[in-house]
C-alpha positions in Angstrom: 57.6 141.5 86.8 58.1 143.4 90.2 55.8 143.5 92.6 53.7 140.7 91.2 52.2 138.1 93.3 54.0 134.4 93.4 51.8 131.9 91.6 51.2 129.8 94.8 49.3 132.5 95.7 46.2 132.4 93.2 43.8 131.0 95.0 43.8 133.0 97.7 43.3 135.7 95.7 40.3 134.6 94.3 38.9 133.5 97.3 39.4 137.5 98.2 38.2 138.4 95.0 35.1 136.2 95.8 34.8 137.5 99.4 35.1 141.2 98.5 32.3 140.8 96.0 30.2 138.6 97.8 30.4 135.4 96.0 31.4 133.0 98.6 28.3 131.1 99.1 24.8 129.8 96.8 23.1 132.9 98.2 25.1 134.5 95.6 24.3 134.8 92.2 26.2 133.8 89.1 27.0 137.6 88.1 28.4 138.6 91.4 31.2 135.3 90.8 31.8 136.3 87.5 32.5 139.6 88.0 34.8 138.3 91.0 36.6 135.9 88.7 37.0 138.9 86.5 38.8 141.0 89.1 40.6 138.5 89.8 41.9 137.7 86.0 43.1 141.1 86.1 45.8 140.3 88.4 48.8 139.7 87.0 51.2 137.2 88.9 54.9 136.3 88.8 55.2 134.6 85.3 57.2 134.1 82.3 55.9 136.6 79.4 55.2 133.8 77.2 51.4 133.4 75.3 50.8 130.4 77.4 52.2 130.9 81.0 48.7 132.7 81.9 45.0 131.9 80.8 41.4 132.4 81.9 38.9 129.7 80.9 35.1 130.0 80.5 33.3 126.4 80.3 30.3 124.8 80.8 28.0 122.3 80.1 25.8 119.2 82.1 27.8 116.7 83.8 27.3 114.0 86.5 30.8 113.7 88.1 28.9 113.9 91.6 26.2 111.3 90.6 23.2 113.4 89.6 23.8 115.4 86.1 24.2 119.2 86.7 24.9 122.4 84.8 28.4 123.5 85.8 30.2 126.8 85.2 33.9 126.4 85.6 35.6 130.1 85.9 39.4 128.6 85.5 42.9 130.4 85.6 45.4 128.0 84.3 49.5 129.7 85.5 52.6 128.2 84.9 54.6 127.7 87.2 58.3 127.5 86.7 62.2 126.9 88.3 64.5 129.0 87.2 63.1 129.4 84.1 62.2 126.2 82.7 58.6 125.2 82.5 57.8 123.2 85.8 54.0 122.5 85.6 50.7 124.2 85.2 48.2 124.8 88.1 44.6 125.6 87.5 42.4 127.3 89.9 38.9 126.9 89.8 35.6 128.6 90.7 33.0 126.0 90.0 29.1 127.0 89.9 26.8 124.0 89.8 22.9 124.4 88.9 19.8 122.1 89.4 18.5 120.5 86.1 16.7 123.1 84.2 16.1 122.7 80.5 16.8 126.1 79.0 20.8 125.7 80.5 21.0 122.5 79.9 20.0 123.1 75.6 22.6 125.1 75.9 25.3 122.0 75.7 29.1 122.7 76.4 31.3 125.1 75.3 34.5 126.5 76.5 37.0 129.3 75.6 40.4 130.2 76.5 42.0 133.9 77.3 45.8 134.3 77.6 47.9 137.1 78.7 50.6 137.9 76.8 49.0 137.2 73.9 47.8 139.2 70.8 44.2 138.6 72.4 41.9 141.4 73.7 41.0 140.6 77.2 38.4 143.0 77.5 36.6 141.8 73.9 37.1 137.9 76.0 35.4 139.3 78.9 32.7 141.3 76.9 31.8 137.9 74.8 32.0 135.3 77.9 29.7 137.5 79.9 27.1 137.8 76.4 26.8 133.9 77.0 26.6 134.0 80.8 23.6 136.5 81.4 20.6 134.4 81.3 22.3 132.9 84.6 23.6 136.2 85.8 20.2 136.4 88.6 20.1 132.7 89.3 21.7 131.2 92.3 23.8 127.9 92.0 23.0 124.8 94.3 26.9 124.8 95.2 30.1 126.8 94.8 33.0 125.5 94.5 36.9 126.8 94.9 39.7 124.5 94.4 43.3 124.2 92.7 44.5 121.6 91.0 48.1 120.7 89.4 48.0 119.9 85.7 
């Protein structure tokens, strides 16, 4: 694992991912952050080569955590982060799109679905199938964009 980035350092590498490609505001569109989050899945940082120390998630669906409902993308990366070794915790960093009501997102419900490195799973056949569902938003614009990290 030389020359890999440390783990603390994933979020500001998507935010460089985001900036590089434009996505860093709602005059963006939802293609421009998901090729962004893409780019920045490719990057491959300082973990154990174990099926679960590295994941991309895909999810959406209508929620109302901030009052008034709202479709929400959430392009996640979920790393482990671990001492000497031993599983510590899990950190998950997040670029969150949020939509105005519209009825054609909002029929399509939730859904979400995982990507791990180090796995037997085909990252490119991931990306290829998560993008099929994402471009009827690919040209629309989201009402806020959000990047965060969280523990888990």
């Amino acid at each position: 694992m030389p020359n890999r980035p440390h783990p603390k350092d994933a979020l500001d590498h998507l935010r460089a991912e985001l900036a590089a490609g434009g996505a860093t505001t709602t005059e963006s569109t939802t293609r421009d952050a998901w090729l962004a989050f893409m780019r920045f899945g490719r990057t491959r940082f300082h973990t154990a080569p174990t099926a679960d120390s590295d994941g991309l998630l895909l999810q959406y669906g209508t929620y109302a955590f901030s009052g008034r409902p709202m479709f929400a993308v959430n392009l996640t990366r979920q790393i482990n982060i671990s001492d000497d070794g031993e599983h510590d915790r899990h950190v998950q960093v997040h670029c969150e799109l949020r939509y105005t009501p519209a009825a054609d997102v909002d029929a399509w419900g939730s859904f979400h679905s995982w990507f791990f490195h180090d796995s037997d799973s085909d990252r490119d056949g991931w990306s290829a199938a998560m993008e099929e569902r994402l471009i009827p938003l690919f040209g629309r614009r989201p009402a806020d964009l959000d990047r965060y990290e969280e523990p888990t």
